[in-house]
BATIDO-59147 format. One record per residue (C-alpha): residue number from 1; x, y, z. Coordinates in Angstrom, 1 decimal. Layout:
REM BATIDO-59147
<pt><i>NUM</i><u>X</u><v>Y</v><w>Z</w></pt>
...
***
This chain:
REM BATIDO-59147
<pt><i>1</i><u>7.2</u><v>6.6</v><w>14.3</w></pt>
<pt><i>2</i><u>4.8</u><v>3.5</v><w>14.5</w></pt>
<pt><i>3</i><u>2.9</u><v>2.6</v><w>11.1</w></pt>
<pt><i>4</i><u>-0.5</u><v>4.2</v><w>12.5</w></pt>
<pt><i>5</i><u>2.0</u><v>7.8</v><w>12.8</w></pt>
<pt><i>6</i><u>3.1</u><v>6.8</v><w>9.6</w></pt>
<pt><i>7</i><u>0.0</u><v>6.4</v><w>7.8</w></pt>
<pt><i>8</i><u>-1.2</u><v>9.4</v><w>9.5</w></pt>
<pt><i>9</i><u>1.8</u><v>11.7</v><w>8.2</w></pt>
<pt><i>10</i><u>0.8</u><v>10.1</v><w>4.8</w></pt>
<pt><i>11</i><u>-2.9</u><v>11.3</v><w>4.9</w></pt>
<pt><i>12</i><u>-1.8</u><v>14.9</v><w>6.0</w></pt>
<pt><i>13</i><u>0.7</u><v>15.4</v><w>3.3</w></pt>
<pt><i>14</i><u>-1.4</u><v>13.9</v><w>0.9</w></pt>
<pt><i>15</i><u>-4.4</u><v>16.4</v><w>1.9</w></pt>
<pt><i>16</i><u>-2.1</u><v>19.5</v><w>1.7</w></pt>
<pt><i>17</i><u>-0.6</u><v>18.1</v><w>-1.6</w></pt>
<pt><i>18</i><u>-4.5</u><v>17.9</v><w>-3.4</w></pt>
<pt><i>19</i><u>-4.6</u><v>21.3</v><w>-1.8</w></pt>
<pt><i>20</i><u>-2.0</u><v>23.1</v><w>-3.0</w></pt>
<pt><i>21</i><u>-2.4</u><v>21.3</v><w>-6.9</w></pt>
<pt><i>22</i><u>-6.1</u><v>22.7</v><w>-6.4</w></pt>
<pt><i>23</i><u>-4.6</u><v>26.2</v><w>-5.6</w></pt>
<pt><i>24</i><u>-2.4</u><v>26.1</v><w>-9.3</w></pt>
<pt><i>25</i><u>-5.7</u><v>24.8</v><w>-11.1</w></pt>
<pt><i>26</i><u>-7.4</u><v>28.0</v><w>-10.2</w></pt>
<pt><i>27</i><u>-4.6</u><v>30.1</v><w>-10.7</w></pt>
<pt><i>28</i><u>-4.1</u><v>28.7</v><w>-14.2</w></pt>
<pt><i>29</i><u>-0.8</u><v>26.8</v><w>-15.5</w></pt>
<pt><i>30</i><u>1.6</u><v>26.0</v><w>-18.3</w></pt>
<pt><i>31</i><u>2.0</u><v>22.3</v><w>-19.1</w></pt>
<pt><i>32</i><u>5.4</u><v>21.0</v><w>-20.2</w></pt>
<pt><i>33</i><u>7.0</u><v>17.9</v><w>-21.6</w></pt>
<pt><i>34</i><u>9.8</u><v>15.1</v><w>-19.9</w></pt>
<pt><i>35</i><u>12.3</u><v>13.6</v><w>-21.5</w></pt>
<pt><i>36</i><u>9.6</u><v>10.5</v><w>-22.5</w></pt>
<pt><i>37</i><u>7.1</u><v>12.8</v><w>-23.5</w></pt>
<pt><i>38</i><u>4.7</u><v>12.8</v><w>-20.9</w></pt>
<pt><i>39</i><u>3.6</u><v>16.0</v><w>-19.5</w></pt>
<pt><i>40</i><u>4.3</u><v>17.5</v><w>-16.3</w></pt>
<pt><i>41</i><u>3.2</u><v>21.0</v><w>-14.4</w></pt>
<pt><i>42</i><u>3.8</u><v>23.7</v><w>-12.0</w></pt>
<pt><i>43</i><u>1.7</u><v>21.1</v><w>-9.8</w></pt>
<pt><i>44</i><u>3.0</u><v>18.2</v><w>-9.8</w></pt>
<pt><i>45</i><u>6.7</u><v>20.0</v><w>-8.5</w></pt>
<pt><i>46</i><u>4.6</u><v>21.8</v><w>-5.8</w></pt>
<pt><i>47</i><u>3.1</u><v>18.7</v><w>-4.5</w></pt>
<pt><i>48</i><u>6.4</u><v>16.5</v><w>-4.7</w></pt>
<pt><i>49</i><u>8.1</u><v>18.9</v><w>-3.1</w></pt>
<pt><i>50</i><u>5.8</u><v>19.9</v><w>-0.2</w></pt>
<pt><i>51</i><u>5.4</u><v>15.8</v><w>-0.2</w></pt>
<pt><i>52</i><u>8.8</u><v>14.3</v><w>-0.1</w></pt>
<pt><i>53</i><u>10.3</u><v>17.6</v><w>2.2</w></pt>
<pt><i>54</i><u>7.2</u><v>16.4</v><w>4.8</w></pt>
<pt><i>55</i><u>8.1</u><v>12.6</v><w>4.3</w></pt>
<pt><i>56</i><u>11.8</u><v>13.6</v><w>5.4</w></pt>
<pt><i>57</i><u>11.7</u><v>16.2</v><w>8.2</w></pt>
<pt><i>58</i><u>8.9</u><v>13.3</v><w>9.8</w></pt>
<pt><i>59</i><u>10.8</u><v>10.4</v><w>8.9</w></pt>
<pt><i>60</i><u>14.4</u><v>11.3</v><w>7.7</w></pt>
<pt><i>61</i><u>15.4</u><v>7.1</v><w>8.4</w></pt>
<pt><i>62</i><u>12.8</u><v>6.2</v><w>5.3</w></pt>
<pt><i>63</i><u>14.4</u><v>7.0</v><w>1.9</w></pt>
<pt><i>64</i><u>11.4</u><v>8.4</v><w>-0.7</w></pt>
<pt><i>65</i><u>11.0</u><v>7.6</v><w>-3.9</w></pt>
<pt><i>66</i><u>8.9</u><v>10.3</v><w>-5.6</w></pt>
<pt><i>67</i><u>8.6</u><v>10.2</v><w>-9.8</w></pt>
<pt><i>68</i><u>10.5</u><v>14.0</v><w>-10.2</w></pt>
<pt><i>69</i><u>13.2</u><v>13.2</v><w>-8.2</w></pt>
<pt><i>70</i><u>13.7</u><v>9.9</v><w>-10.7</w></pt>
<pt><i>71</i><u>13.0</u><v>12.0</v><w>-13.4</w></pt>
<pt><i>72</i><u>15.9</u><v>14.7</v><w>-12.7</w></pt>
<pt><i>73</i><u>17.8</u><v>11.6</v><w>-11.6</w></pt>
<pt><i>74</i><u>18.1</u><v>12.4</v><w>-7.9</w></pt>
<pt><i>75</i><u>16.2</u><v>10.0</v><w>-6.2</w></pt>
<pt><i>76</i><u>18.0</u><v>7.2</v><w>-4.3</w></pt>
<pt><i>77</i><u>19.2</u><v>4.1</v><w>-6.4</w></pt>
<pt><i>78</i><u>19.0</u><v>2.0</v><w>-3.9</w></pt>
<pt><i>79</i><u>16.2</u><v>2.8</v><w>-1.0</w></pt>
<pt><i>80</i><u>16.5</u><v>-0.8</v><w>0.8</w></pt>
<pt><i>81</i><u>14.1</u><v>-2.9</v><w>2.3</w></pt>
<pt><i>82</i><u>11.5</u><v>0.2</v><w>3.1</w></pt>
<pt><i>83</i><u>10.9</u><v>2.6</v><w>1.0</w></pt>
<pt><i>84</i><u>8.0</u><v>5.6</v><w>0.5</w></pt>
<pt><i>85</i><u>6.8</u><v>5.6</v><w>-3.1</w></pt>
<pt><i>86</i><u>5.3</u><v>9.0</v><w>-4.1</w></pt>
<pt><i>87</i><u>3.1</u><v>10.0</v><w>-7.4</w></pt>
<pt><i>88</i><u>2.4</u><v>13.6</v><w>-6.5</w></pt>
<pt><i>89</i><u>-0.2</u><v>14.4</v><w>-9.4</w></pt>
<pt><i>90</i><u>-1.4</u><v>10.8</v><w>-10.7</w></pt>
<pt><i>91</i><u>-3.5</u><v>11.7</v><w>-14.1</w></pt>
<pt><i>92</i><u>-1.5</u><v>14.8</v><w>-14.9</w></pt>
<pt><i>93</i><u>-3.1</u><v>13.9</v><w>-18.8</w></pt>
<pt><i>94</i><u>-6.4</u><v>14.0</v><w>-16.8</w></pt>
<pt><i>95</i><u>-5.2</u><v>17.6</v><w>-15.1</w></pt>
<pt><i>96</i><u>-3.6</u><v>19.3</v><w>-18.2</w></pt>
<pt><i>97</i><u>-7.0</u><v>18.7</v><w>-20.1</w></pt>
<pt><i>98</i><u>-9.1</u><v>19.8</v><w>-17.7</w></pt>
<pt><i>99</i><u>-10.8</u><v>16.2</v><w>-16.4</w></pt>
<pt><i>100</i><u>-11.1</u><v>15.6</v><w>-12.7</w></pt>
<pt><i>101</i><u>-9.8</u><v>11.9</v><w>-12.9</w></pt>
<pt><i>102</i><u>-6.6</u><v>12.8</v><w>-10.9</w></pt>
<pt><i>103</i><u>-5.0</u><v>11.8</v><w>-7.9</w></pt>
<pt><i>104</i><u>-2.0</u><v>11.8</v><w>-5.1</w></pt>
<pt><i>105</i><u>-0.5</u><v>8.8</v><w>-4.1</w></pt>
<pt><i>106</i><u>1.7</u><v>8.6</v><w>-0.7</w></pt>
<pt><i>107</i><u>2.5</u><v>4.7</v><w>-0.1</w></pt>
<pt><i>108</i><u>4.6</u><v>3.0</v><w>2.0</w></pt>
<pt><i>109</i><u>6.3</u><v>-0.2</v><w>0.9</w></pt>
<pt><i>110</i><u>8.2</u><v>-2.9</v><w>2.9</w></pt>
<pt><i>111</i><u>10.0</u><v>-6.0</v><w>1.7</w></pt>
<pt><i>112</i><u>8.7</u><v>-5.7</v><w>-1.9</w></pt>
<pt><i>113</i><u>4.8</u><v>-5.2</v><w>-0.6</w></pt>
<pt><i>114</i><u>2.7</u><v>-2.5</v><w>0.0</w></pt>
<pt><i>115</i><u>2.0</u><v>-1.5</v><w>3.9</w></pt>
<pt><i>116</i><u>-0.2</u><v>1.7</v><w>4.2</w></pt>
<pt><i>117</i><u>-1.3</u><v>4.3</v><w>1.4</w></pt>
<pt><i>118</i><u>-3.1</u><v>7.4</v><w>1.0</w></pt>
<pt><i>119</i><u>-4.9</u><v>8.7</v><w>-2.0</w></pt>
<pt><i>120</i><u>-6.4</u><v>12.5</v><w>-2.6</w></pt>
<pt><i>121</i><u>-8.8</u><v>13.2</v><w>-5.3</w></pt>
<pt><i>122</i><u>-8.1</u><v>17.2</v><w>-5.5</w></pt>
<pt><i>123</i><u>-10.9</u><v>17.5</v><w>-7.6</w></pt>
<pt><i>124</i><u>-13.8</u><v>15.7</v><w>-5.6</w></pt>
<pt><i>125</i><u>-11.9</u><v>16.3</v><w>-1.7</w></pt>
<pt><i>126</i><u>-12.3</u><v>13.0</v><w>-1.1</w></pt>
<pt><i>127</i><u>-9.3</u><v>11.3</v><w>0.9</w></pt>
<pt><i>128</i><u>-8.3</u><v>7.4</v><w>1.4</w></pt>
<pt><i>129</i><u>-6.5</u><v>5.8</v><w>3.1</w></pt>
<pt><i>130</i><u>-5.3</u><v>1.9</v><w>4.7</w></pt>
<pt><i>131</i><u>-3.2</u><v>0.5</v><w>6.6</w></pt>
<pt><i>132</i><u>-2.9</u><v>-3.6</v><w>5.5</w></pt>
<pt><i>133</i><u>-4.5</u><v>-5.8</v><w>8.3</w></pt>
<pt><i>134</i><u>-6.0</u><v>-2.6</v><w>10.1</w></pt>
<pt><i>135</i><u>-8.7</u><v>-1.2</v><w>7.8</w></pt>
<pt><i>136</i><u>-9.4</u><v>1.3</v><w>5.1</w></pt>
<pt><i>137</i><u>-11.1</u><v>4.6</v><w>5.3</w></pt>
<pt><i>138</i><u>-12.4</u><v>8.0</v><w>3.0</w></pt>
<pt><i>139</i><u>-13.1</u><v>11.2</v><w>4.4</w></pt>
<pt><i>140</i><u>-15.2</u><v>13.2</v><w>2.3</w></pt>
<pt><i>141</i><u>-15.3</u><v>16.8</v><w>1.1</w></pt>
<pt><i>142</i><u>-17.3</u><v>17.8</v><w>4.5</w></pt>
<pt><i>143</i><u>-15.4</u><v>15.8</v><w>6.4</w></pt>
<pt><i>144</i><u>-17.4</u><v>12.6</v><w>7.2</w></pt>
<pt><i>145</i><u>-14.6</u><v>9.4</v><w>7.7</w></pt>
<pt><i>146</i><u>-16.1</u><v>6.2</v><w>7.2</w></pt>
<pt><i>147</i><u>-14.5</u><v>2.7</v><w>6.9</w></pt>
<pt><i>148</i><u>-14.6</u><v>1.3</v><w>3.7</w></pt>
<pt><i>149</i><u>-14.9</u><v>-2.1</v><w>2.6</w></pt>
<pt><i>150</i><u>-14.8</u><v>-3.5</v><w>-0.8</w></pt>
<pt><i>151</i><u>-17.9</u><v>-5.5</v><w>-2.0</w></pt>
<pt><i>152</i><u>-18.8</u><v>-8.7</v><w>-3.4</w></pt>
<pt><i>153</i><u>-20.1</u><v>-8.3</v><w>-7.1</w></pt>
<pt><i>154</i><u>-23.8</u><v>-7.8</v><w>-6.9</w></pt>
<pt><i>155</i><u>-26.8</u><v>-9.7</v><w>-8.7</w></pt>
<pt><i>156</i><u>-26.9</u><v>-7.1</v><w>-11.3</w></pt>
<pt><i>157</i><u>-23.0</u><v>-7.7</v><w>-13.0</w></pt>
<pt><i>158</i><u>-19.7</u><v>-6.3</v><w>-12.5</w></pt>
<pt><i>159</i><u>-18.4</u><v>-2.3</v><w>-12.3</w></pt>
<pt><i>160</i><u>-15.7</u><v>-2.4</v><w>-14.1</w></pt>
<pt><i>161</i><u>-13.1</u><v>-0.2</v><w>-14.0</w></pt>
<pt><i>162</i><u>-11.2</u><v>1.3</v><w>-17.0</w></pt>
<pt><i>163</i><u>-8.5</u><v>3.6</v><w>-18.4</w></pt>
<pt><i>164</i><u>-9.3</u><v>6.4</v><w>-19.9</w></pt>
<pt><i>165</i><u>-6.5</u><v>6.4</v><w>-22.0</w></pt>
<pt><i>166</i><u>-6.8</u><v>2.6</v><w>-23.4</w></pt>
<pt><i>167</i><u>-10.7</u><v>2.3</v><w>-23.2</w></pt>
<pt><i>168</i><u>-11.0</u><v>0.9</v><w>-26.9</w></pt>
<pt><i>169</i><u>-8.2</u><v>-1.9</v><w>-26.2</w></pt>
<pt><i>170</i><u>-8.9</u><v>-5.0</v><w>-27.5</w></pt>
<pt><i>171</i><u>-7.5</u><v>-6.9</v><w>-24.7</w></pt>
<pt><i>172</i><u>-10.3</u><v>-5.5</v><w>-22.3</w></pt>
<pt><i>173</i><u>-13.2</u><v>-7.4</v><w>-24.3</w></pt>
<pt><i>174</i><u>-11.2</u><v>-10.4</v><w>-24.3</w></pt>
<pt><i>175</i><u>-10.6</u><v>-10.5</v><w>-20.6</w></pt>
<pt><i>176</i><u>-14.2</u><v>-9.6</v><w>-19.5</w></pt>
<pt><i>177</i><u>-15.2</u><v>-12.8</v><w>-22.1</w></pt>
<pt><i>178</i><u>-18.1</u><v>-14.5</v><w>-19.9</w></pt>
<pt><i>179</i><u>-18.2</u><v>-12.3</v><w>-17.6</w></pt>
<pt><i>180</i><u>-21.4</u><v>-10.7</v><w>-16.2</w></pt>
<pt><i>181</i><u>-20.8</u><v>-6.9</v><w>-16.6</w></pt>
<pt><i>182</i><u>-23.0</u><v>-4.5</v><w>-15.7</w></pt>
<pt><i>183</i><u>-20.6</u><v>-1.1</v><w>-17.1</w></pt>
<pt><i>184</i><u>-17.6</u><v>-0.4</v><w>-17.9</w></pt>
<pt><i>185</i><u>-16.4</u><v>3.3</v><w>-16.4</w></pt>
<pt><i>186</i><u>-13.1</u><v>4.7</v><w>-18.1</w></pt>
<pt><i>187</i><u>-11.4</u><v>7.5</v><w>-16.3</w></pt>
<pt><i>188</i><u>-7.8</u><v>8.2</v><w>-15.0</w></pt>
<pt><i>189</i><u>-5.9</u><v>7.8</v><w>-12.2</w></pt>
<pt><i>190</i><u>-5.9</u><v>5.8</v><w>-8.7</w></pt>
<pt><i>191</i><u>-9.3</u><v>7.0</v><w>-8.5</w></pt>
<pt><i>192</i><u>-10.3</u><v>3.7</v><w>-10.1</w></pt>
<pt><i>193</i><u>-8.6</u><v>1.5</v><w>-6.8</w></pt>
<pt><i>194</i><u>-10.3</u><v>3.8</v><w>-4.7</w></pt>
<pt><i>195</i><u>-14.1</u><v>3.2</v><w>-6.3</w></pt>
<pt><i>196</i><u>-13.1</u><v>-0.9</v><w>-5.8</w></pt>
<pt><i>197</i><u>-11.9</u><v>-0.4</v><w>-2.1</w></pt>
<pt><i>198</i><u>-14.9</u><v>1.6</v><w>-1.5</w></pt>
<pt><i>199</i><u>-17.3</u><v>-1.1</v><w>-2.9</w></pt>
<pt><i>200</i><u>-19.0</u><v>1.0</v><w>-5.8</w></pt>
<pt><i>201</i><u>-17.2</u><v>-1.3</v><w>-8.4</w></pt>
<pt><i>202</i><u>-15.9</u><v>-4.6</v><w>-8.5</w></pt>
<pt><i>203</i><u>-13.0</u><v>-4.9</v><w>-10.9</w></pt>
<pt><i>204</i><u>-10.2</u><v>-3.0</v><w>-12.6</w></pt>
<pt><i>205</i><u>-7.3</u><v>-4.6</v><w>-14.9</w></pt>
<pt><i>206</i><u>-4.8</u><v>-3.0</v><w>-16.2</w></pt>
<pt><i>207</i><u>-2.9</u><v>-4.4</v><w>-19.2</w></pt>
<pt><i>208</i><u>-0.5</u><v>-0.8</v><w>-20.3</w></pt>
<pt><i>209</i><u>2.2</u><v>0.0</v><w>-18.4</w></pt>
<pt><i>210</i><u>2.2</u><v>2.0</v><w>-14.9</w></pt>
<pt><i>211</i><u>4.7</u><v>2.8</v><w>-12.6</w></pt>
<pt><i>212</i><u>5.1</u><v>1.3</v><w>-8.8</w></pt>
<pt><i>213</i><u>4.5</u><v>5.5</v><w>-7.6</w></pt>
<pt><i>214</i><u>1.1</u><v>4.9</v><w>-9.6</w></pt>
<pt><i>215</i><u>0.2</u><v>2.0</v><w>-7.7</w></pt>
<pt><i>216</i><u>1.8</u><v>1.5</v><w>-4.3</w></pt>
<pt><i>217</i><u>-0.4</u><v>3.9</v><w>-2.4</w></pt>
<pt><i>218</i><u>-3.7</u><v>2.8</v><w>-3.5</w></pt>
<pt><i>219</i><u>-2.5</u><v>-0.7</v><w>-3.9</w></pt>
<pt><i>220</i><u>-2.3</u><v>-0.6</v><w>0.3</w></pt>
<pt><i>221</i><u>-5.7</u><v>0.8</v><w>0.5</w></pt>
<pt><i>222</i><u>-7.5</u><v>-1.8</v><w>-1.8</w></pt>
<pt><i>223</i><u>-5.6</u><v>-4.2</v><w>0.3</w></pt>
<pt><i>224</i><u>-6.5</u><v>-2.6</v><w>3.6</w></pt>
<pt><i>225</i><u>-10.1</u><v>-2.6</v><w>2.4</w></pt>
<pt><i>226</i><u>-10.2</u><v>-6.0</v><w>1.7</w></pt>
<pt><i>227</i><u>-9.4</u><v>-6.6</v><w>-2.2</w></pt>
<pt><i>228</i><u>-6.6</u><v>-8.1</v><w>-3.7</w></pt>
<pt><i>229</i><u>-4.4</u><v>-7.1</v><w>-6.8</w></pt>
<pt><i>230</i><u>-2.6</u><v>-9.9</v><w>-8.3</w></pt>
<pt><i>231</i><u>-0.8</u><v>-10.4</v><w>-11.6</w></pt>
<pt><i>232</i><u>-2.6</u><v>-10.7</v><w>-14.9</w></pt>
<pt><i>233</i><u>0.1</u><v>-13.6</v><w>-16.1</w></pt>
<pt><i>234</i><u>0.3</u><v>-16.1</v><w>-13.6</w></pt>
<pt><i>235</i><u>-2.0</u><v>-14.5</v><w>-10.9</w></pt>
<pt><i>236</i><u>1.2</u><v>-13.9</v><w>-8.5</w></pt>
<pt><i>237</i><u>1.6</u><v>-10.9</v><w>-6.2</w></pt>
<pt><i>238</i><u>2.3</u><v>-7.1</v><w>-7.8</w></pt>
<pt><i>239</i><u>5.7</u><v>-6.4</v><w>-5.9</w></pt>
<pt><i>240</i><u>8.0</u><v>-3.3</v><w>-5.6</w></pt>
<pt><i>241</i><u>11.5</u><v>-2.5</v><w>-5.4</w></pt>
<pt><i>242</i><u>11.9</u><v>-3.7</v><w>-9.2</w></pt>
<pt><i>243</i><u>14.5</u><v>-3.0</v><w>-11.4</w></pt>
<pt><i>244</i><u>13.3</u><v>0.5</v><w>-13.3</w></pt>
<pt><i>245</i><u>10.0</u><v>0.5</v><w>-11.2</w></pt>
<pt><i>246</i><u>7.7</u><v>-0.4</v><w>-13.9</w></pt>
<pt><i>247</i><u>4.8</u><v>-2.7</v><w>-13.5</w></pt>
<pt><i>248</i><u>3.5</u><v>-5.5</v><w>-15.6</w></pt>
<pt><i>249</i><u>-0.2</u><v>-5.8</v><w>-16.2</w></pt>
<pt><i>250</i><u>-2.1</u><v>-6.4</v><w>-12.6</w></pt>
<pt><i>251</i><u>-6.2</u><v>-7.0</v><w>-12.3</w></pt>
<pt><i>252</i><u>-7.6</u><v>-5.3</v><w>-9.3</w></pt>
<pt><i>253</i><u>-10.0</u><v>-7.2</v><w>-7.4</w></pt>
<pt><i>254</i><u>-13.3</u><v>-6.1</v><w>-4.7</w></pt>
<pt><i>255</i><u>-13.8</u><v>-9.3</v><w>-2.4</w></pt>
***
């Protein structure tokens, strides 16, 4: 399979995932606790494992990395050069209490950077999706596709994006320091990448600690779009692959 089949097989299996995690919202669910403490549902195994089995029947050369399987410790150690991340329900906080802020996150990485992504929002049916150097895209609930593209900040300050979960850091108000800000919006998930690659905000650092399944999917889409994410120390490039597969702080960026 191409990249364009690949990013395609993404988007599908990303779609039925929101799906199927909309199906257990409405039919009502039990949350439950990992070994770190962090919670996890009847959704999020649904969706990995409608994910990861659709990843593998497609493209059985392309090891996956999905966060259950490294959970339960059965997820390859070492995937090589190219590698599928998976976050099957990003913002299962958001999910357990009820918010809408959550997401699924299919990305494809290559050589330690992101190559194509697609992102669901179950809640809002909207789907994104990018393929580095060929464009971005979101279908909405009724079905409209448009390319996306993100934006220059406007005359009127910055849309910046927050966590939900940290939105009284100090760190924040330090970095946006002389900087002309219009709002901040706090929420959770890869929802915030997506409002930057779709141009309705402009910024979105991240200073606690995520996971390269939280990011490589939507990472590829701001990319595609025409963003950038780089490092908050030093300004380098967020890569993947790492030892343990957590991130350290990033800033994402609109043009």
């Amino acid at each position: 399979m191409d990249d364009d089949a690949l990013l395609d097989l993404a988007r599908r299996l990303a779609a039925e995932a929101a799906a199927a995690i909309s199906a257990v919202r409405a039919a009502g669910f039990a949350v439950e606790r990992k070994s770190d403490h962090s919670p996890v549902t009847e959704a999020d195994r649904i969706a990995e494992a409608l994910i990861v089995e659709g990843l593998r029947d497609a493209a059985p050369h392309i090891p996956v990395i999905a966060e259950e399987e490294i959970e339960a410790g059965t997820a390859p150690t070492d995937p090589g050069h190219r590698f599928w991340l998976v976050d099957p329900l990003d913002g299962t906080r958001e999910f357990a209490a009820g918010r809408d802020n959550f997401a699924v996150n299919v990305g494809l990485v290559a050589d330690g950077r992101p190559v194509l992504g697609a992102v669901a929002l179950p809640a809002t049916g909207e789907i994104f999706w990018g393929r580095i150097g060929a464009g971005a895209f979101k279908r909405d609930r009724d079905g409209t596709v448009r390319p996306i593209a993100a934006r220059r900040p406007p005359a009127e300050g910055l849309t910046v994006m927050g966590s939900h979960h940290y939105q009284d850091d100090p760190r924040m108000g330090r970095f946006l320091e002389g900087r002309h800000v219009a709002r901040i919006v706090n929420i959770g998930s890869a929802e915030k990448f997506c409002r930057v690659a779709e141009g309705s905000a402009d910024l979105y650092p991240r200073f606690g600690r995520t996971m390269e399944w939280d990011t490589a999917a939507p990472h590829a889409v701001v990319e595609a779009a025409g963003g950038r994410i780089r490092l908050l120390e030093g300004g380098g490039a967020l890569a993947y692959g790492k030892r343990g597969w957590a991130n350290p702080g990033f800033v994402c960026e609109g043009a």
